[in-house]
C-alpha positions as CSV (number, residue, x, y, z in Angstrom):
1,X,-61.6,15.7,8.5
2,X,-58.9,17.9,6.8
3,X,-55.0,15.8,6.5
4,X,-53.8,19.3,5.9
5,X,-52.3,19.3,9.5
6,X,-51.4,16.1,9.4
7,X,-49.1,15.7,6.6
8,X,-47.5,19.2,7.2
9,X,-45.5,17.4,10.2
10,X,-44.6,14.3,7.4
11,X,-43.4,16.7,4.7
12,X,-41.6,18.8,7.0
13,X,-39.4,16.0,8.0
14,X,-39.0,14.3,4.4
15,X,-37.6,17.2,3.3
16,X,-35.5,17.3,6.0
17,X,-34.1,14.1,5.4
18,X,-33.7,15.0,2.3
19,X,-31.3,17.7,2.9
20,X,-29.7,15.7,5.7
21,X,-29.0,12.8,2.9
22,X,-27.4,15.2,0.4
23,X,-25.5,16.8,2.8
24,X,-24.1,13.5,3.8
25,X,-23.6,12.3,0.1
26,X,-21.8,15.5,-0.7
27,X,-19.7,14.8,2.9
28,X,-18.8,11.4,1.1
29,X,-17.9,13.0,-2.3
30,X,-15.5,15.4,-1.4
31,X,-13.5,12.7,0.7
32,X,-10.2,11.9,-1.2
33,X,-9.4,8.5,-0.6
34,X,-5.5,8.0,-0.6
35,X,-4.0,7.4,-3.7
36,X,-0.2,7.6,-3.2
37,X,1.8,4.5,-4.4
38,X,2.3,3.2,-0.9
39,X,-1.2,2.8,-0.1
40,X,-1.9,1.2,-3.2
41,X,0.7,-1.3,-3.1
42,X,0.4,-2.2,0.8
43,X,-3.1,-3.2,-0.1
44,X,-2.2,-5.3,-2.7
45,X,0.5,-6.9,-0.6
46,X,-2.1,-7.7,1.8
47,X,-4.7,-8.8,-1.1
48,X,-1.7,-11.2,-2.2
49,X,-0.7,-12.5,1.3
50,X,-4.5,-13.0,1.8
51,X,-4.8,-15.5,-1.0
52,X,-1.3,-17.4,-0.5
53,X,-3.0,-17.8,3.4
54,X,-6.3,-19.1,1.8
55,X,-4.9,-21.4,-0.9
56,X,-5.4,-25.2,-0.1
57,X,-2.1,-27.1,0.7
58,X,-0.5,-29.1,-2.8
59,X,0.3,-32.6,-2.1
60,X,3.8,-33.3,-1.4
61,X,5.7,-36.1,-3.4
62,X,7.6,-38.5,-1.2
């Protein structure tokens, strides 16, 4: 029995996915995330609210 036409279908589609996962990496590359001031320091006002909210309560002194 020959696997010739057996693994044509299989490296047919590997090399598809292939080219589907580099397009998709290359997609991912050329997005920009946003680096103006204000998106930087609204996430680190929510980075610093986050961590006052999750900080344990200090005792209080009578």
């Amino acid at each position: 029995m020959n696997p010739e036409p057996y693994l044509a279908p299989h490296h047919l589609r590997a090399a598809d996915l292939r080219a589907e996962a580099d397009a998709h990496r290359l997609a991912l590359a050329a997005k920009q995330p946003p680096q103006d001031l204000r998106t930087r320091v609204g996430w680190t006002l929510v980075e610093v609210g986050l961590r006052l909210a999750s900080a344990p309560p200090k005792p209080r002194i009578a």
